[in-house]
MMTF fields as JSON, N, C-alpha, C and O atoms, coordinates in Angstrom:
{
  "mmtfVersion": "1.0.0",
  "mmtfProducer": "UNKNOWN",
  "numBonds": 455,
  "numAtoms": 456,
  "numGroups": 114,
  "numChains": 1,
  "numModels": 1,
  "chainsPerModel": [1],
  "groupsPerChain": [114],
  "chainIdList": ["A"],
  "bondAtomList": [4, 2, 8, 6, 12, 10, 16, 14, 20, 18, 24, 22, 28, 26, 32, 30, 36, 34, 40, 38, 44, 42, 48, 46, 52, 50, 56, 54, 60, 58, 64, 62, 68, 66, 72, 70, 76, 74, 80, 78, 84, 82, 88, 86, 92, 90, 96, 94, 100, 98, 104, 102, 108, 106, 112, 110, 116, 114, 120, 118, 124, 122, 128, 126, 132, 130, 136, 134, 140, 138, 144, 142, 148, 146, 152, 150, 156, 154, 160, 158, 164, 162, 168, 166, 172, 170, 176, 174, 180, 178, 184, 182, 188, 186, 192, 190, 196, 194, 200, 198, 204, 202, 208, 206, 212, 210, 216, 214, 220, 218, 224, 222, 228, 226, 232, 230, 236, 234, 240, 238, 244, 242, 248, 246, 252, 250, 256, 254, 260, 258, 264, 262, 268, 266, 272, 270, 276, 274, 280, 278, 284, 282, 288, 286, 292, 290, 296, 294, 300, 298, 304, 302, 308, 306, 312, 310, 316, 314, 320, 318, 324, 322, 328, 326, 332, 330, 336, 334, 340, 338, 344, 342, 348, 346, 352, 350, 356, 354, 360, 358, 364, 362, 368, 366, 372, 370, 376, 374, 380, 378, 384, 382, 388, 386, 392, 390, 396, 394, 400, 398, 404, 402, 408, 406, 412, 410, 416, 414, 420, 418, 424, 422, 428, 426, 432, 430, 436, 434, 440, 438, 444, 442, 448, 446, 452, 450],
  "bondOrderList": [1, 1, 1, 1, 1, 1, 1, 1, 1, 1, 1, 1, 1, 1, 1, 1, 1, 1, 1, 1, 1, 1, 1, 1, 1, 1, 1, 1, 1, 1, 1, 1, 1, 1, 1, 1, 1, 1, 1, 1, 1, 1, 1, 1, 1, 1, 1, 1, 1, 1, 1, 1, 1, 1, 1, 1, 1, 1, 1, 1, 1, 1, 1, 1, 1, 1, 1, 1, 1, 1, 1, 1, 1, 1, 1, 1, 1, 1, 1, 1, 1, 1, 1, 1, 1, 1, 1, 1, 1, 1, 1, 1, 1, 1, 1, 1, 1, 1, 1, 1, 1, 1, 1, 1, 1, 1, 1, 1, 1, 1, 1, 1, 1],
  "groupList": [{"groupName": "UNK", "atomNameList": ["N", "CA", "C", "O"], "elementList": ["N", "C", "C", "O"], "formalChargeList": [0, 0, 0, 0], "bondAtomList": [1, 0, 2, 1, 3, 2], "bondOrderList": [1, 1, 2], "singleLetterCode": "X", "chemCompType": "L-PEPTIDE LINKING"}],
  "groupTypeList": [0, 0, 0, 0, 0, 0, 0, 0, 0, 0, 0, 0, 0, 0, 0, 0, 0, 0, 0, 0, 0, 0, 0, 0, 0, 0, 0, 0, 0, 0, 0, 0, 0, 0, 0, 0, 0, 0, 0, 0, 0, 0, 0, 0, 0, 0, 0, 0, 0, 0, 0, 0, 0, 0, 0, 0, 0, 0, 0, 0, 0, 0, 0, 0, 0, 0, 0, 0, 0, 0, 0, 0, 0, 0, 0, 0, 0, 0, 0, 0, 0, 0, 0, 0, 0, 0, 0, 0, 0, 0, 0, 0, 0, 0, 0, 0, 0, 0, 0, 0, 0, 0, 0, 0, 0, 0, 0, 0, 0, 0, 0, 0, 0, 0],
  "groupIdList": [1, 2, 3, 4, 5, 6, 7, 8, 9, 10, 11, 12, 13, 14, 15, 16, 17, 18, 19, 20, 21, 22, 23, 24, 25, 26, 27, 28, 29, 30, 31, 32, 33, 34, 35, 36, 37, 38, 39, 40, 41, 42, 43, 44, 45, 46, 47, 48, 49, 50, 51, 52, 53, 54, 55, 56, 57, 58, 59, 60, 61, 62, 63, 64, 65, 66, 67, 68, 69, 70, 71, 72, 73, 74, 75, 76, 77, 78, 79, 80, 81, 82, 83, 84, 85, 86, 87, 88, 89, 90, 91, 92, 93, 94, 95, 96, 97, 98, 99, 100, 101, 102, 103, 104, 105, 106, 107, 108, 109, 110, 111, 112, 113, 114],
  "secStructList": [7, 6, 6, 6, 1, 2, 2, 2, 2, 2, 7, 1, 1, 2, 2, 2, 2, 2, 6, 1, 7, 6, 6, 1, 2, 2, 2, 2, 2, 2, 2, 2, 2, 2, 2, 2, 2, 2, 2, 2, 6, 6, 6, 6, 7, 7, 2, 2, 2, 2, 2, 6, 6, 2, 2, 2, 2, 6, 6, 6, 6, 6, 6, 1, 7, 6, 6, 6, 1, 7, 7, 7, 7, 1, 1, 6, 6, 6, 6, 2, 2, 2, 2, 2, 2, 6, 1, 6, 6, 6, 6, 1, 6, 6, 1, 1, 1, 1, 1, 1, 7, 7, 1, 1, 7, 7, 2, 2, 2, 2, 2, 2, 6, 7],
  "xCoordList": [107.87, 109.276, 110.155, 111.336, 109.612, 110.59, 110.845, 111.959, 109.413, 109.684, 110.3, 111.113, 110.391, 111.189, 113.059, 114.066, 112.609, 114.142, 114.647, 114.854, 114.713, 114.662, 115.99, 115.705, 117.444, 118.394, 118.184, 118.298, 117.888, 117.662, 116.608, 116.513, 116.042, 114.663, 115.701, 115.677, 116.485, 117.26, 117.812, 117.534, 118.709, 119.51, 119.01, 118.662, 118.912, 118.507, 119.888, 119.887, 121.126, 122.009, 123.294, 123.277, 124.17, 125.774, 126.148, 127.004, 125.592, 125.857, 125.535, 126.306, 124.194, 123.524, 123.977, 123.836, 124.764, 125.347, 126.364, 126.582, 127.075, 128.408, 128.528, 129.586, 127.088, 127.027, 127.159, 127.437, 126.649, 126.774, 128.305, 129.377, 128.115, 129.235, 129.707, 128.9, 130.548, 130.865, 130.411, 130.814, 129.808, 129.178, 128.146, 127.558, 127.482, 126.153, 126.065, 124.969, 126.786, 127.092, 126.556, 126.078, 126.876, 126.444, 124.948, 124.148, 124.495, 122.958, 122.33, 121.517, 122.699, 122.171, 122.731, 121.971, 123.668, 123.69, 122.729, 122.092, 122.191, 121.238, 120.044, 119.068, 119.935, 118.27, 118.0, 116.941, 118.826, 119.385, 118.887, 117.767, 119.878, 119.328, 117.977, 117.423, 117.153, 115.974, 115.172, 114.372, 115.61, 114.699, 114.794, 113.703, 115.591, 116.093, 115.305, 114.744, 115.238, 114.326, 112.657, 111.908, 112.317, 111.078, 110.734, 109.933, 111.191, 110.742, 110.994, 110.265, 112.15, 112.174, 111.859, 111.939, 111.384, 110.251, 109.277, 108.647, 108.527, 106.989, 107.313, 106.242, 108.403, 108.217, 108.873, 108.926, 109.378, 110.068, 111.317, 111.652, 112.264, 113.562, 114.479, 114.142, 115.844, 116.971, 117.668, 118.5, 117.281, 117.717, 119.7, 120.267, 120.465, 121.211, 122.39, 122.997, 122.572, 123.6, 123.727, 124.698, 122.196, 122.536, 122.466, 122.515, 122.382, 122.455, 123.665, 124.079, 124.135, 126.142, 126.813, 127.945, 126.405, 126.784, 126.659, 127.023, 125.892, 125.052, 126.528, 126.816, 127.429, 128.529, 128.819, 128.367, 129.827, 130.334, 130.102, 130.944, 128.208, 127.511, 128.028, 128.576, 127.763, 127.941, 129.265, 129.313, 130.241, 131.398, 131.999, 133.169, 131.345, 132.043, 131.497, 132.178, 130.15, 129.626, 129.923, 129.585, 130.462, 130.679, 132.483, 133.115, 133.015, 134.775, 135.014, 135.545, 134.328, 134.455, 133.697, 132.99, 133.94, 132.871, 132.093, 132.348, 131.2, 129.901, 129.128, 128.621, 128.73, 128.829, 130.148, 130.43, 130.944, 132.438, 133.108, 133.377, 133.305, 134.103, 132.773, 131.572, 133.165, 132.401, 132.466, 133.407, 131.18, 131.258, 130.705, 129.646, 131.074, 130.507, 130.448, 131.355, 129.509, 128.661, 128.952, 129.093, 128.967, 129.079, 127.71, 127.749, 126.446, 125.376, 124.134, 124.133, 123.465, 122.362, 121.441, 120.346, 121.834, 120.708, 121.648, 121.238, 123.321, 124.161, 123.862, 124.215, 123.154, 123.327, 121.985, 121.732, 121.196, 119.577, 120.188, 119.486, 121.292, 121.699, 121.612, 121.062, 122.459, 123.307, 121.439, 120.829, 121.088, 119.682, 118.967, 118.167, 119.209, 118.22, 119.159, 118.678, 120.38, 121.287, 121.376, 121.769, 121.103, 120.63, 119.591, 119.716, 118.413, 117.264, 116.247, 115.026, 116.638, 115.535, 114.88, 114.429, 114.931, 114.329, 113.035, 112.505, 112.391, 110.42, 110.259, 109.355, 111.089, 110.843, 110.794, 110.464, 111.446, 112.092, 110.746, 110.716, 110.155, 108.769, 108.063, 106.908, 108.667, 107.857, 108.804, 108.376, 110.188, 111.19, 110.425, 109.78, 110.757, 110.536, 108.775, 108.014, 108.372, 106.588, 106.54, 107.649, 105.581, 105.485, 105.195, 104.318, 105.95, 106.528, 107.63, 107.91, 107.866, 108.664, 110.068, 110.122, 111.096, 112.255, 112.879, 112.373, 113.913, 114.658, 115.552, 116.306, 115.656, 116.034, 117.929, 118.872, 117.83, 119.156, 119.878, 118.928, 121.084, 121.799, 122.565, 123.678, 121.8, 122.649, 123.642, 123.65, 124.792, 125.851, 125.298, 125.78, 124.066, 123.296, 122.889, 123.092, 122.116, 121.458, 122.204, 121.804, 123.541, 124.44, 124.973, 125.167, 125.142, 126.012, 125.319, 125.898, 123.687, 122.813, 122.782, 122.622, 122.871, 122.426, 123.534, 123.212, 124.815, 125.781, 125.213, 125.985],
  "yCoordList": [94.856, 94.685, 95.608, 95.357, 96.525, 98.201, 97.649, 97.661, 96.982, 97.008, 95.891, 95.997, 94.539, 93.095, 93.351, 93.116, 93.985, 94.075, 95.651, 96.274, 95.891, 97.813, 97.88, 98.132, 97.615, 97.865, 97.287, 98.003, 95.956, 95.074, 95.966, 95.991, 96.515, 97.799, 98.687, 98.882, 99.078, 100.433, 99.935, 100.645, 98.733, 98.271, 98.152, 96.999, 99.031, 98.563, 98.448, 98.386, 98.44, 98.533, 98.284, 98.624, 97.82, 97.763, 98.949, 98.966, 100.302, 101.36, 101.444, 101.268, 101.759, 101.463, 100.792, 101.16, 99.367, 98.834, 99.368, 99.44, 99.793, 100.696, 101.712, 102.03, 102.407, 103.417, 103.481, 104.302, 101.662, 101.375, 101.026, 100.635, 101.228, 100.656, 99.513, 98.643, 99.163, 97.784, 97.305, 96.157, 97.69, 97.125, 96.759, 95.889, 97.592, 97.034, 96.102, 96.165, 95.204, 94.5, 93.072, 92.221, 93.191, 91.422, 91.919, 91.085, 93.04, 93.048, 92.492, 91.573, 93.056, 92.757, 91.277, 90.331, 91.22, 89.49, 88.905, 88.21, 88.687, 87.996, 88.483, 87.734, 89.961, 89.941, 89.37, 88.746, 89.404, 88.906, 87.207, 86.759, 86.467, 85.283, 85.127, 84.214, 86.093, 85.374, 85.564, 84.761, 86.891, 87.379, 86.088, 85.767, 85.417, 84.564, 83.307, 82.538, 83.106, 81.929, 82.15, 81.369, 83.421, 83.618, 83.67, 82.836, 84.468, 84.286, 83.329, 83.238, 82.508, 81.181, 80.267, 79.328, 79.924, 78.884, 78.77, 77.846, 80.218, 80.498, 79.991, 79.558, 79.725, 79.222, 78.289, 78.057, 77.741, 75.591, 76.082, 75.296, 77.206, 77.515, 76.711, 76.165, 76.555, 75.996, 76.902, 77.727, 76.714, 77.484, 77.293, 78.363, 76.283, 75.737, 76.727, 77.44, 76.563, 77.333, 79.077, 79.821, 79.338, 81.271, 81.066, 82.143, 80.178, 80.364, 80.569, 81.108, 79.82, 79.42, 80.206, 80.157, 81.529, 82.4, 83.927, 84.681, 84.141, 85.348, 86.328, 87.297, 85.368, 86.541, 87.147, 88.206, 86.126, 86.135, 86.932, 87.583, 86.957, 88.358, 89.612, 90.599, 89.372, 91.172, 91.704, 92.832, 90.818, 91.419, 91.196, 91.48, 90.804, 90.896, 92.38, 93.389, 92.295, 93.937, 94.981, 96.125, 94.787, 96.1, 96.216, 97.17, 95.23, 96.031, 96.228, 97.12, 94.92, 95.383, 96.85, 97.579, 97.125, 98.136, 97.496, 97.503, 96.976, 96.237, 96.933, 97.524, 97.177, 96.434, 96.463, 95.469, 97.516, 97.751, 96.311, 95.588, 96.043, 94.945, 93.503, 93.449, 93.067, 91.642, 90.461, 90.056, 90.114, 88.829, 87.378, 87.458, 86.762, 85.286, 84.276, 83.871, 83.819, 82.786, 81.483, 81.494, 80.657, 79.041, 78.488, 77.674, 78.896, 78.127, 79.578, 80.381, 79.416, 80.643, 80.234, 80.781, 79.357, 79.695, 80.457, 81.084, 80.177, 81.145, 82.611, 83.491, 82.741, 84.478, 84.965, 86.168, 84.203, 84.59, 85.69, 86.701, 85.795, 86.922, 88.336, 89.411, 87.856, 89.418, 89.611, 90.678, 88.813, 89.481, 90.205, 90.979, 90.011, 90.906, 92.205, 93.326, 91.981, 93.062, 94.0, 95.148, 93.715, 94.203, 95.123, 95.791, 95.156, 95.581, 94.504, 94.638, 93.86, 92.518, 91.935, 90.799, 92.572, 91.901, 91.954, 90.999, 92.608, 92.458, 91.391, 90.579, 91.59, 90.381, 89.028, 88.262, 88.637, 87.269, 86.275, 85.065, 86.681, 85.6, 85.596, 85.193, 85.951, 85.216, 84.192, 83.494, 84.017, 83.579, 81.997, 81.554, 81.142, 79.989, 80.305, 79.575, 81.252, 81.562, 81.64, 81.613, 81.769, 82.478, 84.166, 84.898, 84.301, 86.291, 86.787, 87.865, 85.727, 85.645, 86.279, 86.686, 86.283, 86.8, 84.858, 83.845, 84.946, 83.267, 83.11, 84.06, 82.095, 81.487, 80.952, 80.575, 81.119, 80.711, 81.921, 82.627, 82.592, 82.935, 82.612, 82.085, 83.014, 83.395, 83.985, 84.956, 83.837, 84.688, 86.014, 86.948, 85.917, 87.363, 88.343, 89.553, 87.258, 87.817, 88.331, 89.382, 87.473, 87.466, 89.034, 89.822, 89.214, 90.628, 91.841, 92.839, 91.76, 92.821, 92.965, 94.16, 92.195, 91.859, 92.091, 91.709, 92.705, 93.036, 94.529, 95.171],
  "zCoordList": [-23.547, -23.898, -23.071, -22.833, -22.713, -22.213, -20.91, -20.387, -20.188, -18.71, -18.653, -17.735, -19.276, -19.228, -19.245, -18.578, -20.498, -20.921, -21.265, -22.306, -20.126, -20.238, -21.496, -22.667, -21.047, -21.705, -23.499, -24.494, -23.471, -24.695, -25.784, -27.011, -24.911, -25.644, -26.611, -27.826, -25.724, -26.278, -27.301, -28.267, -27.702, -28.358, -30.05, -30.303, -31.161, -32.618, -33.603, -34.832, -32.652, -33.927, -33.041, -31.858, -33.485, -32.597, -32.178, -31.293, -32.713, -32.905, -31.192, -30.248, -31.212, -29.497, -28.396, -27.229, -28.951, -27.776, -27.241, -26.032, -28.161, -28.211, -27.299, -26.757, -27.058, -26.422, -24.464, -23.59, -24.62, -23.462, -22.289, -22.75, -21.053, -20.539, -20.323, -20.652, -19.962, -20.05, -18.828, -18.64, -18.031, -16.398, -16.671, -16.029, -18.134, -18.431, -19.35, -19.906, -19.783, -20.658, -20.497, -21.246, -19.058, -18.36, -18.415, -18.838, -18.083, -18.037, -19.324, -19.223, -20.687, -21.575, -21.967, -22.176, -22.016, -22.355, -21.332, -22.124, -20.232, -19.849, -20.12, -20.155, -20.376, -21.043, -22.053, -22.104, -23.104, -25.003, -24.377, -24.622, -23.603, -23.413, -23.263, -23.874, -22.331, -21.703, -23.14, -23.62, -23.73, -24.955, -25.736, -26.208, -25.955, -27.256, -26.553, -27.334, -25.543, -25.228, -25.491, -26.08, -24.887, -25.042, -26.457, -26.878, -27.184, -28.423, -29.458, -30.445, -29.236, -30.148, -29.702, -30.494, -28.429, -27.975, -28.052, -27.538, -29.129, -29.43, -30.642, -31.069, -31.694, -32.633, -33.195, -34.403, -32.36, -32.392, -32.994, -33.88, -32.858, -33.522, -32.824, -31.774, -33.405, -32.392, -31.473, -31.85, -30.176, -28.99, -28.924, -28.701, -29.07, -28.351, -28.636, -27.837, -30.153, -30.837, -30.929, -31.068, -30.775, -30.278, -28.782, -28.188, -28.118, -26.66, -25.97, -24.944, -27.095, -26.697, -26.985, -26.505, -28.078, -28.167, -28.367, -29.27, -26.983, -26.301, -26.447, -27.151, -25.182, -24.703, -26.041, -26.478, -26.754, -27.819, -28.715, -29.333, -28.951, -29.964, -29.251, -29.741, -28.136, -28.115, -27.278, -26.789, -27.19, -27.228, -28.674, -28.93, -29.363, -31.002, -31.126, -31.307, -30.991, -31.72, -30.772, -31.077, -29.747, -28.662, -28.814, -28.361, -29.425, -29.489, -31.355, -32.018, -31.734, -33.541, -34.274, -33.578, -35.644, -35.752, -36.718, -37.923, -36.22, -37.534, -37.786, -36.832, -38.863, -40.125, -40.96, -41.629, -40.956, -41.238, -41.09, -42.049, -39.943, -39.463, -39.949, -39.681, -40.292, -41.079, -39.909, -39.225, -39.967, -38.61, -39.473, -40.095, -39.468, -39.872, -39.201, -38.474, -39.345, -37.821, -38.923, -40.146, -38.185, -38.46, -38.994, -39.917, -38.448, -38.849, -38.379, -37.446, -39.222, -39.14, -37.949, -37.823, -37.143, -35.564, -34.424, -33.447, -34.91, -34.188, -34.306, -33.521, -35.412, -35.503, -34.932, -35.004, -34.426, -33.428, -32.637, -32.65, -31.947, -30.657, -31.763, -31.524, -33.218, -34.009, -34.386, -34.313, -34.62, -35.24, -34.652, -35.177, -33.14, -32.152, -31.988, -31.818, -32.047, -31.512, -33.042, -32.836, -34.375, -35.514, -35.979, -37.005, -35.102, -35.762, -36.015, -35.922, -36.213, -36.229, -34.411, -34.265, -33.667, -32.277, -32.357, -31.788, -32.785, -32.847, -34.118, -34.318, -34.668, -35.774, -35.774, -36.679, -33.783, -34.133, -33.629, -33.854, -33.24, -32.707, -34.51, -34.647, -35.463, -36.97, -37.571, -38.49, -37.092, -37.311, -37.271, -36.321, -38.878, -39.259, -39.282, -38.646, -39.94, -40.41, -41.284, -41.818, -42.052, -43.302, -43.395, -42.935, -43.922, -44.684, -43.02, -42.495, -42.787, -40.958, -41.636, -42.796, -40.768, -40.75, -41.06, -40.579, -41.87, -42.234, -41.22, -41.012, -40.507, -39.401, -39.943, -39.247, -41.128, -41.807, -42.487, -42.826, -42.896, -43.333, -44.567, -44.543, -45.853, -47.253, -47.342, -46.585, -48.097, -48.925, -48.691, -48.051, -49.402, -50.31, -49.038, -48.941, -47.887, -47.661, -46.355, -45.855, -45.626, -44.85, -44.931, -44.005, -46.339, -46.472, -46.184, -45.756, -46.482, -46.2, -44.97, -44.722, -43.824, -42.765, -41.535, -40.41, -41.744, -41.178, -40.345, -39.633]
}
């Protein structure tokens, strides 16, 4: 993971991205992409809708302050980018398994997950 996606490694919280510059920004949105392909193509997830919104995740979490600032996604395969950029990135190759990380977004579980 360190040597693929050196920057994407560092990243467990908005807090982390934050820390970064904005020159490095394009870096990680294309690692976040390649990550989000590799690992939701190991488990038949919907690519299309977090693909479309790579940029979007992380210039929401690099100018808002999340979890403070509240983000709400349209459909829970949009939020595949916030999940990796969350703390959840080793988690996402169980995504749609059983005892896996849920590929969808609750009320309940939406609010924990900021």
């Amino acid at each position: 993971m360190e040597k693929k996606y050196p920057l994407l490694s560092e990243i467990n919280s908005p807090e982390d991205l934050r820390l970064l510059s904005k020159d490095q920004l394009q870096t990680v949105v294309d690692e976040l992409r390649a990550y989000l392909l590799e690992s939701v193509s190991q488990t038949s997830g919907h690519l299309a809708s977090g693909l479309g919104v790579v940029e979007l995740t992380v210039a929401l979490h690099y100018v808002y302050q999340t979890p403070f600032d509240q983000l709400i996604w349209d459909v829970g395969h949009q939020a595949y980018p916030h999940k990796i950029l969350t703390g959840r990135r080793d988690q996402m190759h169980t995504i749609r398994q059983k005892d896996g990380i849920h590929p969808s977004l609750g009320v309940k579980k939406a609010l924990t997950m900021c």
